[in-house]
BAFI-3210 file (N, C-alpha, C; in Angstrom, 3 decimals, decimal comma, padded with zeros to 6 digits):
// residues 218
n [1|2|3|4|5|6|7|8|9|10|11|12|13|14|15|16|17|18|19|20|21|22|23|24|25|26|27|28|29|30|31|32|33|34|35|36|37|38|39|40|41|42|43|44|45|46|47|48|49|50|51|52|53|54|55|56|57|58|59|60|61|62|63|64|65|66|67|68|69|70|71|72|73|74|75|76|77|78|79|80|81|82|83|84|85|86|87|88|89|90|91|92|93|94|95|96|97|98|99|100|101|102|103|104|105|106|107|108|109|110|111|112|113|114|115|116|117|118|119|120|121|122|123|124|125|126|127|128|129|130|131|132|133|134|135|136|137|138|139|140|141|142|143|144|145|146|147|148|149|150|151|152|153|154|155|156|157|158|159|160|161|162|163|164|165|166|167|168|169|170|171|172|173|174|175|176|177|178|179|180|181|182|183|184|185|186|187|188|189|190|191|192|193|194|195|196|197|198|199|200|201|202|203|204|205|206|207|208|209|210|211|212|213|214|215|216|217|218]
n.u [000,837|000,395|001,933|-000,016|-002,328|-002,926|-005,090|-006,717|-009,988|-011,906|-009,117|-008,396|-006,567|-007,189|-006,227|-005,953|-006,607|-005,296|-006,827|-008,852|-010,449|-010,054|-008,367|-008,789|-006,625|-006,582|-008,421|-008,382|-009,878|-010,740|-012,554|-014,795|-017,039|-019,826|-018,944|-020,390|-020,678|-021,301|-022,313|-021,385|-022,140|-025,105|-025,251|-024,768|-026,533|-028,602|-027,938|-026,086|-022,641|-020,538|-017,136|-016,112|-013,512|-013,495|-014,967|-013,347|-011,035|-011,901|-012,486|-009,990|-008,100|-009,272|-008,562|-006,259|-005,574|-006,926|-004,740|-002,389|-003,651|-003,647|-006,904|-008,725|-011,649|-013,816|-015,932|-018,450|-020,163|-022,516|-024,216|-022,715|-022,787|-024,371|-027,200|-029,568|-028,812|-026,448|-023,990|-021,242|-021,138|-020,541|-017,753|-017,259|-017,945|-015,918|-013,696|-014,691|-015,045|-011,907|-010,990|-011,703|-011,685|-012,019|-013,632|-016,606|-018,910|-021,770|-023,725|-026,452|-027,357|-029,010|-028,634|-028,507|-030,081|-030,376|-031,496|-031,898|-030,808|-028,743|-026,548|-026,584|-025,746|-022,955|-021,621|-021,753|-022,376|-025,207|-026,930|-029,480|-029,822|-027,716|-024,733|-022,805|-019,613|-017,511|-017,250|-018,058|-019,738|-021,531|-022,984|-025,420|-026,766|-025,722|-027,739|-030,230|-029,455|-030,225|-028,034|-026,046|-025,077|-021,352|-020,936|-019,437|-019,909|-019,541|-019,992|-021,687|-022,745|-023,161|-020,884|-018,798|-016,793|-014,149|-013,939|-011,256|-009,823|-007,790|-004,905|-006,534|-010,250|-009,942|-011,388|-010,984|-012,782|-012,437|-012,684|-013,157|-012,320|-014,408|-014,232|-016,293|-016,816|-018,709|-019,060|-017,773|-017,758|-016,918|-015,175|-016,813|-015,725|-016,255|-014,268|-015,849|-018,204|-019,880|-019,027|-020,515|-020,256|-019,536|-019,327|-017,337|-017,253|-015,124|-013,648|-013,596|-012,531|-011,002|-009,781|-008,149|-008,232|-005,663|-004,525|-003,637|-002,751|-002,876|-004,396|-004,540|-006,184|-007,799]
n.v [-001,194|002,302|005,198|006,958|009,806|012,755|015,239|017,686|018,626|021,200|021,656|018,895|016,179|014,067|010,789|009,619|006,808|004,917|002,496|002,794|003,830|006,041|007,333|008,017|009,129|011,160|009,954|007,037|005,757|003,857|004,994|004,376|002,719|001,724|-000,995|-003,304|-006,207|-009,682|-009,281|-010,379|-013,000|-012,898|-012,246|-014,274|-015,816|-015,626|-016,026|-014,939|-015,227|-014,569|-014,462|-015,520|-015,135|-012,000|-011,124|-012,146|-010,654|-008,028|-008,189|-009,012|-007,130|-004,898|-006,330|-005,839|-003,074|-002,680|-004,094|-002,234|000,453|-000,033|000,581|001,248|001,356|001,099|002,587|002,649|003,921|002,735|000,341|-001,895|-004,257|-006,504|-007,362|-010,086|-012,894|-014,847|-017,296|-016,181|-015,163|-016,483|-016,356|-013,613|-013,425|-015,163|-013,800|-011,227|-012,951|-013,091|-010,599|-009,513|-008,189|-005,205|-002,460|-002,016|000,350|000,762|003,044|002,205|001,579|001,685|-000,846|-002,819|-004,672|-006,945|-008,687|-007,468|-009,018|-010,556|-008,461|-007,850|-010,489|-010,744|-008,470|-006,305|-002,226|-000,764|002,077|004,325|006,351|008,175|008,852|010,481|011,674|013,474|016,830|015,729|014,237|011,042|009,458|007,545|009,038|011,817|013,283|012,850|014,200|016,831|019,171|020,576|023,596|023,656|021,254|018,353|015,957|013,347|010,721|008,118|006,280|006,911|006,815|008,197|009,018|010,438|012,253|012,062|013,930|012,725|012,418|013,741|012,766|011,541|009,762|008,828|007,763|007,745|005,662|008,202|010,634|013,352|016,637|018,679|021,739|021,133|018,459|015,457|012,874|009,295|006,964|004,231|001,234|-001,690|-003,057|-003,879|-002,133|000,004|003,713|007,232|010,104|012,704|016,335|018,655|022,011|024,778|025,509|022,895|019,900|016,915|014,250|011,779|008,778|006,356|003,950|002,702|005,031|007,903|010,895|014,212|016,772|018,958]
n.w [000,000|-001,071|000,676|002,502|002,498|003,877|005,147|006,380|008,536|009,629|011,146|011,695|011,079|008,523|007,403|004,092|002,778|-000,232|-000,801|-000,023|002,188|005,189|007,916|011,230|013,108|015,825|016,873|016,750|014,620|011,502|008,979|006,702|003,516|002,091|001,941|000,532|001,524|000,215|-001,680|-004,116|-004,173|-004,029|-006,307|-007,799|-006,895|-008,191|-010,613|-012,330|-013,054|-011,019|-009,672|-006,407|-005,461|-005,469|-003,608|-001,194|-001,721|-001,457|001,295|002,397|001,803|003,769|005,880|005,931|005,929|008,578|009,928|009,186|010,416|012,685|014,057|016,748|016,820|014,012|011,949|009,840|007,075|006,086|003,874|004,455|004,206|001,450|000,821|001,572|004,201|003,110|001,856|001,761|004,069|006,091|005,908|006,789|009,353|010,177|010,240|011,803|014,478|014,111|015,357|017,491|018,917|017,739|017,708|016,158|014,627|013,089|010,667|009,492|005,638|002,617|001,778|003,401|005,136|007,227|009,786|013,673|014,949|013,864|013,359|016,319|017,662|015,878|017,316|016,336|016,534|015,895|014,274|012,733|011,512|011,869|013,192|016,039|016,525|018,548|016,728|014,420|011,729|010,927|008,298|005,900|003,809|001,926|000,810|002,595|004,503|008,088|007,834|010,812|011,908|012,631|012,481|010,795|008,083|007,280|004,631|002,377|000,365|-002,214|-004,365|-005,090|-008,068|-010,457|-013,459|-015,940|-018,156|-021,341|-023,544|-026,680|-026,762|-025,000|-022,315|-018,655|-015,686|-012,182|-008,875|-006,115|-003,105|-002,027|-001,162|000,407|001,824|004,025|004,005|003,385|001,022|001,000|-001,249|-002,646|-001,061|-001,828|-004,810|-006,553|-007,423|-009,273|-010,413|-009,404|-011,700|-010,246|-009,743|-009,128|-007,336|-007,665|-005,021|-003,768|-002,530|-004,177|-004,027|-006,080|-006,799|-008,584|-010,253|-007,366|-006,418|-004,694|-006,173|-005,860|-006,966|-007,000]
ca.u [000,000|000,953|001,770|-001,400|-002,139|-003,273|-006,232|-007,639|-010,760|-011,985|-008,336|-008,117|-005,982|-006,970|-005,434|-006,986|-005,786|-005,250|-007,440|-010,565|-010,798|-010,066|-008,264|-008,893|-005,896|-006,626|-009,782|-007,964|-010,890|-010,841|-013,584|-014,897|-018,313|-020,146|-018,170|-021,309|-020,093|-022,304|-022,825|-020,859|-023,096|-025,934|-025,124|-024,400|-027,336|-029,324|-027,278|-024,517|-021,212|-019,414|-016,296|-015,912|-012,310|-013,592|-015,302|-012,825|-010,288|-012,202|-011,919|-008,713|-007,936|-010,001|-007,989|-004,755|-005,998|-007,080|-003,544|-001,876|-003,432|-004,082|-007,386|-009,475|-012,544|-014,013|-016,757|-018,661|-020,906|-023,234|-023,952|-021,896|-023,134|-025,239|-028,575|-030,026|-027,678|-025,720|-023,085|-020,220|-021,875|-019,338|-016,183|-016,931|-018,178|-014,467|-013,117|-015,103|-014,346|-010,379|-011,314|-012,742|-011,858|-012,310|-015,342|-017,376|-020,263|-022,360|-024,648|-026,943|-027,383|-030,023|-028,470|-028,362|-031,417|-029,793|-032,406|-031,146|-030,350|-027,203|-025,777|-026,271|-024,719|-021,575|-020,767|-021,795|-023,275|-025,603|-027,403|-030,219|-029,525|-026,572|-023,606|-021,730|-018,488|-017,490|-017,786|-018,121|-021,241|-021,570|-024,532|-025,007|-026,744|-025,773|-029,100|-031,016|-029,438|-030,397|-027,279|-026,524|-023,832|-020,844|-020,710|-018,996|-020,640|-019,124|-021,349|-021,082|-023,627|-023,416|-019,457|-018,493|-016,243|-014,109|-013,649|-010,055|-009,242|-006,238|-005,110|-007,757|-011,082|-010,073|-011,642|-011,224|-013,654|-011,528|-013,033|-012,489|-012,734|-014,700|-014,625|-017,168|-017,002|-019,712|-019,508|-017,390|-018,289|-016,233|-015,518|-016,871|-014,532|-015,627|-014,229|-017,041|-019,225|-019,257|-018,867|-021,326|-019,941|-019,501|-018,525|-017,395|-016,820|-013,613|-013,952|-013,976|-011,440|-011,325|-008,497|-008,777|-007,473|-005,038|-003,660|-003,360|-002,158|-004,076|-003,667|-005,378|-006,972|-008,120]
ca.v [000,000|003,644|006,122|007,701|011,285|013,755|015,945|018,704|019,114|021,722|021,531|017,532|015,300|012,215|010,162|009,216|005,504|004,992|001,792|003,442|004,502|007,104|007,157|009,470|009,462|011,088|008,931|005,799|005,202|003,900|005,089|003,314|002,878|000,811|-002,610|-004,262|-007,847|-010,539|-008,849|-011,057|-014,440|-012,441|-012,291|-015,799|-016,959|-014,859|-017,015|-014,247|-016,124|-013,495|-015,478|-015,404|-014,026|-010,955|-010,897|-012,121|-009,789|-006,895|-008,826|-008,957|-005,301|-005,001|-006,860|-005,079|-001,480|-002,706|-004,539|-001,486|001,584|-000,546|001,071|000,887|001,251|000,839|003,578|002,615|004,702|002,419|-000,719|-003,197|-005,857|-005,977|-008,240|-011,023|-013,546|-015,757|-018,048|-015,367|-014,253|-017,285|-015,826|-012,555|-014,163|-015,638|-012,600|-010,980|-013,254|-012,887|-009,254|-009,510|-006,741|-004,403|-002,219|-001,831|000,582|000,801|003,897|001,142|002,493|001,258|-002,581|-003,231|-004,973|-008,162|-008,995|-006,806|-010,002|-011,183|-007,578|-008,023|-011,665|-010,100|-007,397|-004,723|-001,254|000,035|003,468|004,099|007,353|008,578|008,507|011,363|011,834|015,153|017,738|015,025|013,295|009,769|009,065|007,072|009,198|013,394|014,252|012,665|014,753|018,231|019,814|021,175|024,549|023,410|020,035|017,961|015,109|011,685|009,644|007,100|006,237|007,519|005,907|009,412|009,082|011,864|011,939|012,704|013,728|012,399|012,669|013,694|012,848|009,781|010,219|007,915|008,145|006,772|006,558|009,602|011,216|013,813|016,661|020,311|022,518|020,463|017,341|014,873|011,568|008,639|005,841|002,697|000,476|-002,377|-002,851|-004,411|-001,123|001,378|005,240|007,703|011,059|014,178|017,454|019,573|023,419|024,869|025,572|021,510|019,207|015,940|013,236|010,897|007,139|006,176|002,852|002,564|005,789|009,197|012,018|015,579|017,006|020,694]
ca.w [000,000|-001,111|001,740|002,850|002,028|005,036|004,973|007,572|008,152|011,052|011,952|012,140|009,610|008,340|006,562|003,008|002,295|-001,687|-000,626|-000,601|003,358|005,750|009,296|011,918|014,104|017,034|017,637|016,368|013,871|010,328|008,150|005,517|003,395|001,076|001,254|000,114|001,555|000,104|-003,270|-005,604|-003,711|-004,317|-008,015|-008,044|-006,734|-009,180|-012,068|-012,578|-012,464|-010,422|-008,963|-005,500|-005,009|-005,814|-002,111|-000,744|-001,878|-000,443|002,782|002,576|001,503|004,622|006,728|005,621|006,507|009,960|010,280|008,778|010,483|014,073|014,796|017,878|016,241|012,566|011,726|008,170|006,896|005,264|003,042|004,758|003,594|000,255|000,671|002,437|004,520|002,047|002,246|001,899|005,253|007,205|005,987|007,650|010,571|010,999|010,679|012,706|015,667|014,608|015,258|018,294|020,140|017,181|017,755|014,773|014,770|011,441|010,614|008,051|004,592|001,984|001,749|005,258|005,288|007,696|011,154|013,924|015,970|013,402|013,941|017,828|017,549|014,829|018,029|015,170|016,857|014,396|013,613|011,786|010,746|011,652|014,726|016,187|017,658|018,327|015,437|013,447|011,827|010,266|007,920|004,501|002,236|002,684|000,940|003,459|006,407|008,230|008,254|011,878|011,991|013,910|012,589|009,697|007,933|006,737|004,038|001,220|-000,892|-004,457|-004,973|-006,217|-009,393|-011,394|-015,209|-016,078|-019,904|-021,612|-024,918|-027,916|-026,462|-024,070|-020,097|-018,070|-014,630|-010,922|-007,417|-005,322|-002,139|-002,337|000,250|000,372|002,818|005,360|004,180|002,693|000,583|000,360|-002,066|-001,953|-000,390|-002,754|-005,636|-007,308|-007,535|-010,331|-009,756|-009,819|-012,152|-009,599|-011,015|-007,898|-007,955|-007,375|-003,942|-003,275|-002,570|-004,728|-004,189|-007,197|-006,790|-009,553|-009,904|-006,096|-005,609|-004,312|-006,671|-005,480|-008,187|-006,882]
c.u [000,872|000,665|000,422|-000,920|-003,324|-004,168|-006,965|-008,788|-011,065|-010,307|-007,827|-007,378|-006,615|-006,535|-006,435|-005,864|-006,274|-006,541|-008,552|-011,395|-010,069|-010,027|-007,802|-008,222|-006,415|-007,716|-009,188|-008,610|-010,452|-012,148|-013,670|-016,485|-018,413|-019,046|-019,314|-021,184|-021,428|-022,534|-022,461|-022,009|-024,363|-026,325|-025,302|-025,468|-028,360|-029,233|-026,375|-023,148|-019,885|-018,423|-016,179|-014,673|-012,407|-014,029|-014,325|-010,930|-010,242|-011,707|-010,625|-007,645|-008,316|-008,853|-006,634|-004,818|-006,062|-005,576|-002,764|-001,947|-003,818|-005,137|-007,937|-010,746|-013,154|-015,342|-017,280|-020,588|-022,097|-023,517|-022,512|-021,756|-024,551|-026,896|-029,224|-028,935|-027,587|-024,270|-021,425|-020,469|-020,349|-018,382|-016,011|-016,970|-016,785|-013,457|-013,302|-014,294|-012,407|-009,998|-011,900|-012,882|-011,523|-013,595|-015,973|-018,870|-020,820|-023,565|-025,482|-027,010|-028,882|-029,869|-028,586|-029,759|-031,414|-031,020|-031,317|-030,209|-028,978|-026,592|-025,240|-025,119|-022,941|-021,007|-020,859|-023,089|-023,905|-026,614|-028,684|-030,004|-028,167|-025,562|-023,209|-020,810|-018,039|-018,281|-017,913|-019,016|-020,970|-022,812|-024,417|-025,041|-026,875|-027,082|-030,077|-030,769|-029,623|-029,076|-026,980|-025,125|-022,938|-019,867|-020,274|-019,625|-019,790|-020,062|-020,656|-022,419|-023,798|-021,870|-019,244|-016,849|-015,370|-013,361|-012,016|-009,956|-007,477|-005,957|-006,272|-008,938|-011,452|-010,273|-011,340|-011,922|-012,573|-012,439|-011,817|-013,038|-012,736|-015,472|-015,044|-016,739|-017,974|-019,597|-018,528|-018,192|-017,216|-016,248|-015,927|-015,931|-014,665|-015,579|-015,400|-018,447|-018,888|-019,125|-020,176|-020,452|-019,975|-018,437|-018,653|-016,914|-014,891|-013,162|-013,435|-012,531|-011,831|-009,341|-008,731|-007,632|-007,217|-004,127|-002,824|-002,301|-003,178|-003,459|-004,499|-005,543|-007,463|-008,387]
c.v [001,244|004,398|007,101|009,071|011,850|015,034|016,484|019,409|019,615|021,226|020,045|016,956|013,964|011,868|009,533|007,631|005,392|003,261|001,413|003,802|005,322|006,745|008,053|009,265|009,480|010,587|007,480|004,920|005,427|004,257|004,531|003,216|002,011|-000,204|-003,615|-005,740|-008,507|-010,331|-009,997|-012,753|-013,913|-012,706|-013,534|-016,657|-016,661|-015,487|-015,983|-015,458|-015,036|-014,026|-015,009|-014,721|-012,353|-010,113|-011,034|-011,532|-008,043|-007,451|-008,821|-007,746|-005,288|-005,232|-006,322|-003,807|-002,186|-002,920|-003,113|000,156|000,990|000,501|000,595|000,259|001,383|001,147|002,939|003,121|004,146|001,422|-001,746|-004,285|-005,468|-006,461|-008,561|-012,009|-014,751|-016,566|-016,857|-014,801|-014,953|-016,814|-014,423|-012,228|-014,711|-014,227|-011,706|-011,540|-013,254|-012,077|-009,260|-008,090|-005,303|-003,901|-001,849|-001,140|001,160|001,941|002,966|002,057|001,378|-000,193|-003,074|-003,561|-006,585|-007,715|-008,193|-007,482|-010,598|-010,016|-007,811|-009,723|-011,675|-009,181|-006,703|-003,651|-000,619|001,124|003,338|005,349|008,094|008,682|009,846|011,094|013,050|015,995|016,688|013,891|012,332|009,747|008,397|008,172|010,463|013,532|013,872|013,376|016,264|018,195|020,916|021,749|024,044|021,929|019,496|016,445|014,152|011,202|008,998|007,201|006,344|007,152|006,579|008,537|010,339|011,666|013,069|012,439|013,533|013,037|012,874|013,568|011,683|010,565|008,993|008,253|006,887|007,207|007,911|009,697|012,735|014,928|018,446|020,987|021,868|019,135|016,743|012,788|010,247|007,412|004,841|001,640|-000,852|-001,922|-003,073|-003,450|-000,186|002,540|006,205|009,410|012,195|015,097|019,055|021,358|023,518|024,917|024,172|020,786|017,585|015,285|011,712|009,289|006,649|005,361|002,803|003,847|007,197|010,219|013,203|016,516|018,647|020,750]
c.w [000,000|000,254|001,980|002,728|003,558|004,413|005,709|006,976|009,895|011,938|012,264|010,952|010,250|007,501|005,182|002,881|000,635|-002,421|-000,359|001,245|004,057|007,758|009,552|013,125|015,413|017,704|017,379|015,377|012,519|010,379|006,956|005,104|002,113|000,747|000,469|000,201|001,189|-001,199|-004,542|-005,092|-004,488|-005,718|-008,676|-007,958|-007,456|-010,751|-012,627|-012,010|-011,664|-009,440|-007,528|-004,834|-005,300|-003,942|-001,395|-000,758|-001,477|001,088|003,270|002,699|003,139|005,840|006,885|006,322|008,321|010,841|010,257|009,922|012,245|014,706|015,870|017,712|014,744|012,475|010,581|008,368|005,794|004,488|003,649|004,545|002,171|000,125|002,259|002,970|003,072|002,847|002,303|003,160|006,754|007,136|007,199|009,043|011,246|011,044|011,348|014,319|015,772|015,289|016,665|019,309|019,266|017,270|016,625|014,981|013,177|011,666|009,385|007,019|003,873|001,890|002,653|005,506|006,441|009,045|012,249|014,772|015,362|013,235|015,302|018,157|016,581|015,899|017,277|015,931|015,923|014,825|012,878|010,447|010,647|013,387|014,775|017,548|017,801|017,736|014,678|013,044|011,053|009,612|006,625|003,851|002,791|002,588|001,679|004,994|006,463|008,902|010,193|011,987|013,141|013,254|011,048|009,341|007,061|005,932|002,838|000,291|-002,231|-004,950|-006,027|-007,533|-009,810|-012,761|-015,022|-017,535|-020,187|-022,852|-026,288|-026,604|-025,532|-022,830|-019,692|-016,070|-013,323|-009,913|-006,809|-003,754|-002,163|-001,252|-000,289|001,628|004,216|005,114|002,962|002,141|-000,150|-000,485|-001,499|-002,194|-001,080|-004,366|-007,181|-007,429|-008,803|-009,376|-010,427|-010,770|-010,814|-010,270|-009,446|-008,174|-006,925|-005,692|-003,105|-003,295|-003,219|-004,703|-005,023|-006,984|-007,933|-009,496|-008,754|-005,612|-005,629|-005,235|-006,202|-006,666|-008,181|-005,318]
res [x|x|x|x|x|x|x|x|x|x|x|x|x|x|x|x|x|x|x|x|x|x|x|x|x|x|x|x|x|x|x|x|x|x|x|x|x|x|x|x|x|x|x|x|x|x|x|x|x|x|x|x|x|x|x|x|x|x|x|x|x|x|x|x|x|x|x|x|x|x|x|x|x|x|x|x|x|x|x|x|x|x|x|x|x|x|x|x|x|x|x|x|x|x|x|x|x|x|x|x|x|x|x|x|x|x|x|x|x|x|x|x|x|x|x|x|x|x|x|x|x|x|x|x|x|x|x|x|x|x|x|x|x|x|x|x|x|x|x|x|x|x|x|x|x|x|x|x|x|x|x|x|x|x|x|x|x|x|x|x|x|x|x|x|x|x|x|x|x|x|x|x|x|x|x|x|x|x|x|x|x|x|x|x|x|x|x|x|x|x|x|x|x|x|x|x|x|x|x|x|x|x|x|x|x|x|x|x|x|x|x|x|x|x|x|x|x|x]
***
């Protein structure tokens, strides 16, 4: 993994990982959003042939960051899982208990549709709408939140994107992290998602992920 890139907001750095999350130092917390675990089963059991190392290569990513930035706790802002329980559900279950004394609290997002009793049995604190710690708010989706002066907002959901032109009339579109003045939105953490187009004003900060490395963009 490329050296993490640093980023104050209200005075705080975090760290952007080129790996598609976000650690906040002086709380000891990764951030992270839309892993959608379960998605590629999902697919599978639908009659998509979507191979399985694909899940478990997020997982693994996954497992690296936690190893890597030794947090305390592990913040995600959403879509943690993609469906209904599936068989990709055991793997995370063992990692989980490797994990055990990682705290994990989940603000749910629109996939997060799991019984609240295999959260409570996973040790996962969950949200409905949104968490705070400090100045600082957790929620999936921004346009669903009332802004409150004071405070900075975390979300995932829309697996911002930014088109970069090359030569002649070639773009090519990379996740980003994607940060306004109140509220930032980060990528989704799997890889198995598209991107949605955002087109930020100048004002904005956009750090674009480029063959595993962070480039800052404006």
């Amino acid at each position: 993994m490329n050296i993490p890139v640093s980023h104050k907001v209200f005075g705080t750095s975090f760290w952007l990982s080129s790996e598609r999350c976000v650690y906040w130092e002086t709380e000891k917390t990764l951030i992270i959003s839309d892993l959608h675990f379960g998605k590629t089963g999902h697919f599978r059991k639908a009659g998509i042939p979507v191979p399985q190392h694909v899940y478990k290569e997020d997982l693994q990513r996954l497992v690296s960051q936690v190893q890597y930035f030794q947090p305390q706790q592990l913040v995600i802002v959403g879509d943690l899982f993609h469906s209904n329980e599936n068989m990709e559900m055991e793997l995370f279950k063992k990692w989980r208990n490797d994990l055990a004394q990682l705290k994990i609290q989940l603000v749910k997002g629109n996939h997060d549709i799991l019984q609240d009793s295999w959260y409570h049995k996973s040790e996962i604190i969950t949200y409905r709408e949104q968490l705070q710690i400090g100045n600082f708010m957790f929620t999936h989706d921004i346009t669903n939140s009332s802004f409150e002066t004071g405070n900075y907002y975390f979300s995932g959901h829309i697996h911002p994107g930014i088109s970069m032109k090359g030569i002649g009339k070639q773009s090519l579109r990379f996740p980003c992290f994607y940060f306004t003045e109140t509220y930032c939105v980060l990528p989704a953490f799997s890889r198995f998602t598209g991107t949605f187009g955002i087109h930020p004003k100048s004002s904005e900060n956009i750090f674009a992920i480029v063959e595993n490395n962070i480039v800052q963009l404006q």
